[in-house]
N, CA, C and O atoms as a GROMACS GRO file, in nm:
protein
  224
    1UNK      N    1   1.119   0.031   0.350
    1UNK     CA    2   0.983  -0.009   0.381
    1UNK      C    3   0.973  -0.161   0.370
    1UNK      O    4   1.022  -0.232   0.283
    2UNK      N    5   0.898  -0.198   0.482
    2UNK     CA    6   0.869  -0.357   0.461
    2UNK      C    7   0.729  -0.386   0.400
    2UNK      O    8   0.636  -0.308   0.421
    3UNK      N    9   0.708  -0.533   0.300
    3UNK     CA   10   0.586  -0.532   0.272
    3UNK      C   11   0.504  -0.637   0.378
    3UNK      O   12   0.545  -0.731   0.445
    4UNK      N   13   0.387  -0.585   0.366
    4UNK     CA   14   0.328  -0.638   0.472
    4UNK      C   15   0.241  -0.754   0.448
    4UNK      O   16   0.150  -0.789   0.524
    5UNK      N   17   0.274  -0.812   0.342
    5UNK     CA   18   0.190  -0.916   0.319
    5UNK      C   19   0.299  -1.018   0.367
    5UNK      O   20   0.258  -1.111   0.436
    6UNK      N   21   0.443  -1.013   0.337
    6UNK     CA   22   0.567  -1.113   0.364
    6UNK      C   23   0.708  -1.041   0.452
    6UNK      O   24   0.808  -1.105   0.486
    7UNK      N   25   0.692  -0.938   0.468
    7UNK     CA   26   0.762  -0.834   0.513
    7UNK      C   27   0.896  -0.893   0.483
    7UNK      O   28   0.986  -0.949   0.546
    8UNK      N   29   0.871  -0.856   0.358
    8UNK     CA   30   0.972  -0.832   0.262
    8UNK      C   31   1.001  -0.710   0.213
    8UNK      O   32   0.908  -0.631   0.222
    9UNK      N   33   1.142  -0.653   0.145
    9UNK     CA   34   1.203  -0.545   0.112
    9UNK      C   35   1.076  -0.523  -0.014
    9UNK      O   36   1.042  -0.600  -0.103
   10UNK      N   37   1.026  -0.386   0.021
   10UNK     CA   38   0.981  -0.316  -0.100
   10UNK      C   39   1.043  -0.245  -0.185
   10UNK      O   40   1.153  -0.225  -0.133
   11UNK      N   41   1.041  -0.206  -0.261
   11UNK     CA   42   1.162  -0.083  -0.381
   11UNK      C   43   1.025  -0.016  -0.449
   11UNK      O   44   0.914  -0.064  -0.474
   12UNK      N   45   1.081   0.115  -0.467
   12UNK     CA   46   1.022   0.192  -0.548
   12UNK      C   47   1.023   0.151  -0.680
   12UNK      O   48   1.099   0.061  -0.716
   13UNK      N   49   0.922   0.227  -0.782
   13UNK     CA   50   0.917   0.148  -0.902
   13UNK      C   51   0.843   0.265  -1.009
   13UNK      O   52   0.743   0.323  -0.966
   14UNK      N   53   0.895   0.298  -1.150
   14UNK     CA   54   0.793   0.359  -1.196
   14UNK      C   55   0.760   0.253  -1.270
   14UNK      O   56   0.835   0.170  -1.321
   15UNK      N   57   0.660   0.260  -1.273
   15UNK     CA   58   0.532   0.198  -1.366
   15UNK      C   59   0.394   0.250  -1.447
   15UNK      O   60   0.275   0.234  -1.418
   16UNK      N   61   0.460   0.320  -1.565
   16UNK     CA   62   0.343   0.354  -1.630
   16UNK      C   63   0.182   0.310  -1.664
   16UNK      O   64   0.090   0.382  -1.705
   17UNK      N   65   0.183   0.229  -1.645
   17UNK     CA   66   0.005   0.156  -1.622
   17UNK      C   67  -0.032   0.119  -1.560
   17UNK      O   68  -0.127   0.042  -1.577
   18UNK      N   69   0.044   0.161  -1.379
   18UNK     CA   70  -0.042   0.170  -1.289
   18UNK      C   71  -0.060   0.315  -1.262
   18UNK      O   72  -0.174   0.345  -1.228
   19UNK      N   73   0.070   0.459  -1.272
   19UNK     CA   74   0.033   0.571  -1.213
   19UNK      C   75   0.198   0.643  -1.339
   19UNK      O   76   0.312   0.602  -1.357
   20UNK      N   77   0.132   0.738  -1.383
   20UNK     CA   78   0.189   0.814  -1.510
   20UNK      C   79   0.273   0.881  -1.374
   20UNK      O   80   0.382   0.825  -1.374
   21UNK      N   81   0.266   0.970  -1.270
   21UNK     CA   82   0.258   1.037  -1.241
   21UNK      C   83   0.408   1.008  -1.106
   21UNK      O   84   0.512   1.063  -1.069
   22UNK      N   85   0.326   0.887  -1.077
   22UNK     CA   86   0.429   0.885  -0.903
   22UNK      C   87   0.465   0.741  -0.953
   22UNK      O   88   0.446   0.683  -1.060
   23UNK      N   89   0.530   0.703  -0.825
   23UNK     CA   90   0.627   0.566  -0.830
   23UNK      C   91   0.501   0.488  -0.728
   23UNK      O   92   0.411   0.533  -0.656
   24UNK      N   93   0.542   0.367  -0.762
   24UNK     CA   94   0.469   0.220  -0.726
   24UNK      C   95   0.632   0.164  -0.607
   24UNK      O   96   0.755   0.170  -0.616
   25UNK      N   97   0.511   0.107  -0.489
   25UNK     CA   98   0.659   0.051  -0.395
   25UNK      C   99   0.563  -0.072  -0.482
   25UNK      O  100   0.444  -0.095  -0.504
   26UNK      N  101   0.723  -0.144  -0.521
   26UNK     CA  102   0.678  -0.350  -0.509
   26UNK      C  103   0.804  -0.404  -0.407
   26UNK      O  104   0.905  -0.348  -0.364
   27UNK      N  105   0.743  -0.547  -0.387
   27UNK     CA  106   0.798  -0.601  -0.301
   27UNK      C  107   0.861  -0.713  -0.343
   27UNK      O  108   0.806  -0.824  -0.339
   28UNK      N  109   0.976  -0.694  -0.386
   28UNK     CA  110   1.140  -0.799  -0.403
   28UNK      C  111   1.086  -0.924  -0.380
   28UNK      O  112   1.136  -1.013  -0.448
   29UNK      N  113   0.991  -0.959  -0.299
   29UNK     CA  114   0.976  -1.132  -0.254
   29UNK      C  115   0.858  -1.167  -0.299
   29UNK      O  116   0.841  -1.271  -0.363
   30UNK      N  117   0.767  -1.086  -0.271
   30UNK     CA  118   0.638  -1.159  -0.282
   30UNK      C  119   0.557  -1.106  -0.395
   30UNK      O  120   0.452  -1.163  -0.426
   31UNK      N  121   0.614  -0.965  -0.478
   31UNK     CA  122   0.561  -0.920  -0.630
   31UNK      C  123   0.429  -0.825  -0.556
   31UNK      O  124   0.339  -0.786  -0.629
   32UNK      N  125   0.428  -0.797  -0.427
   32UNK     CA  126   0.278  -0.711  -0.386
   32UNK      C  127   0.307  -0.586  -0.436
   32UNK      O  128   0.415  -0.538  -0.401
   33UNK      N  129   0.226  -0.513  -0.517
   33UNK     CA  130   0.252  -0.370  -0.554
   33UNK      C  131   0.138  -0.245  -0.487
   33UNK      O  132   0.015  -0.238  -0.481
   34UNK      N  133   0.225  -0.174  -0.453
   34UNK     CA  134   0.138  -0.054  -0.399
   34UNK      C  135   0.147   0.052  -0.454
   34UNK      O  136   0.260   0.097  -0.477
   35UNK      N  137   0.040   0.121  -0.491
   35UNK     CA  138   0.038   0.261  -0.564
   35UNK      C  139  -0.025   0.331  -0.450
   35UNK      O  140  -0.096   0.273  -0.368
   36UNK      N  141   0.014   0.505  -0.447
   36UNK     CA  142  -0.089   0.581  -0.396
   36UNK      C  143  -0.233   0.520  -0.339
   36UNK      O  144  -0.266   0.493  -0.224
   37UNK      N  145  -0.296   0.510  -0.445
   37UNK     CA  146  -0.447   0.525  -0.442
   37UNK      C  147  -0.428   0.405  -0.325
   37UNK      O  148  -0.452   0.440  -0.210
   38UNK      N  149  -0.392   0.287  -0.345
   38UNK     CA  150  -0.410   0.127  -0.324
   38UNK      C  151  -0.362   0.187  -0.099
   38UNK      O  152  -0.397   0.157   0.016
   39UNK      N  153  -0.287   0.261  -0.158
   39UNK     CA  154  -0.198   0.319  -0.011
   39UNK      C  155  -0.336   0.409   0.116
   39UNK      O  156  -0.381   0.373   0.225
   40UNK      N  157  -0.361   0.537   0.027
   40UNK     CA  158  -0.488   0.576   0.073
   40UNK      C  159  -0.606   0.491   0.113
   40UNK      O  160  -0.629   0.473   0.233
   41UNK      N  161  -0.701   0.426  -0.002
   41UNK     CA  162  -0.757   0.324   0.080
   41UNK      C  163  -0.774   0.237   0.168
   41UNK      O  164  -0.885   0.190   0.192
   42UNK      N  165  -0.653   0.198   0.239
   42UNK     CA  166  -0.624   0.127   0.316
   42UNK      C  167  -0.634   0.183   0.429
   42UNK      O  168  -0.706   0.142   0.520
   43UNK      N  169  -0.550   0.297   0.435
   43UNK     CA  170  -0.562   0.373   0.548
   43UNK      C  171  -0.694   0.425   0.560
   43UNK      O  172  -0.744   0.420   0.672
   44UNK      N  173  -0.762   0.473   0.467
   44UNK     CA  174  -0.909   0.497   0.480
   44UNK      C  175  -0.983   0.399   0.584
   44UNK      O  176  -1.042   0.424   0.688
   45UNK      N  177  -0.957   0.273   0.516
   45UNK     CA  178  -1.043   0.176   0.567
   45UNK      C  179  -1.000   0.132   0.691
   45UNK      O  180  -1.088   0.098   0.770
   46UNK      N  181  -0.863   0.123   0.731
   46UNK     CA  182  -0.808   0.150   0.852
   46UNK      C  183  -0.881   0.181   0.972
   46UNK      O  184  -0.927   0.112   1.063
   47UNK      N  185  -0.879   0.358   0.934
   47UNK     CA  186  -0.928   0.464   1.037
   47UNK      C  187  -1.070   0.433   1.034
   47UNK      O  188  -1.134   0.502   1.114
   48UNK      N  189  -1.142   0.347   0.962
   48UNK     CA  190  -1.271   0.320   0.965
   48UNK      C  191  -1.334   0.234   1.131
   48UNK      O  192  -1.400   0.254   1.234
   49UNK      N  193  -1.218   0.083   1.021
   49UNK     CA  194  -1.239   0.047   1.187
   49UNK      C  195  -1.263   0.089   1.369
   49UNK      O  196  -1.338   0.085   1.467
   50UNK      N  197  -1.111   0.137   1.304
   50UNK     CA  198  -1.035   0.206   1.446
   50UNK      C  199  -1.169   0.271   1.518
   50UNK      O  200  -1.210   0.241   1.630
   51UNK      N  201  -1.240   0.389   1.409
   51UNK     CA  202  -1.385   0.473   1.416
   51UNK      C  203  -1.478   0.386   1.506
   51UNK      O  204  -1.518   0.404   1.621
   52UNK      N  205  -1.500   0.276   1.408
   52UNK     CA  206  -1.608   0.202   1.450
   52UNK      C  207  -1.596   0.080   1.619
   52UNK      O  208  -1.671   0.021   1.697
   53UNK      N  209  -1.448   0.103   1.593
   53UNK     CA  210  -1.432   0.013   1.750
   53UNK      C  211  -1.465   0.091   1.871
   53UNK      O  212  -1.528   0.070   1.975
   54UNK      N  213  -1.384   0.211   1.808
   54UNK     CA  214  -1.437   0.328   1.957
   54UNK      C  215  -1.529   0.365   1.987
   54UNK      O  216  -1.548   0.402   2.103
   55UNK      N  217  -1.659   0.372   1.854
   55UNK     CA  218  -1.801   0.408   1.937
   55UNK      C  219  -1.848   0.309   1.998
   55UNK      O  220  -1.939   0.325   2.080
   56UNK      N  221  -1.774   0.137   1.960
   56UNK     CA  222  -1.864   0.054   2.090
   56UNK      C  223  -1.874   0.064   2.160
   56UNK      O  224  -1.944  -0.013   2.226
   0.00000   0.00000   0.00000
């Protein structure tokens, strides 16, 4: 996976104080970390747009 702030190499990661549960991608270059949740929202807000361009 590339990160998309520097598209740089991401790596998986556990990290207990962001998610007990699943792994965190961070990114080797630029330190951007993504969890689940951080992952979902995005795409949420994403498909929002996308929503809102097509009813113009």
């Amino acid at each position: 996976m590339t990160c998309q702030k520097c598209k740089g190499l991401m790596i998986e990661e556990w990290r207990p104080d962001y998610s007990s549960e699943t792994a965190v991608m961070r990114c080797i270059n630029c330190g951007l970390v993504l969890d689940p949740l951080i992952q979902q929202n995005r795409l949420s807000k994403s498909h929002q747009k996308h929503s809102a361009l097509d009813a113009a």
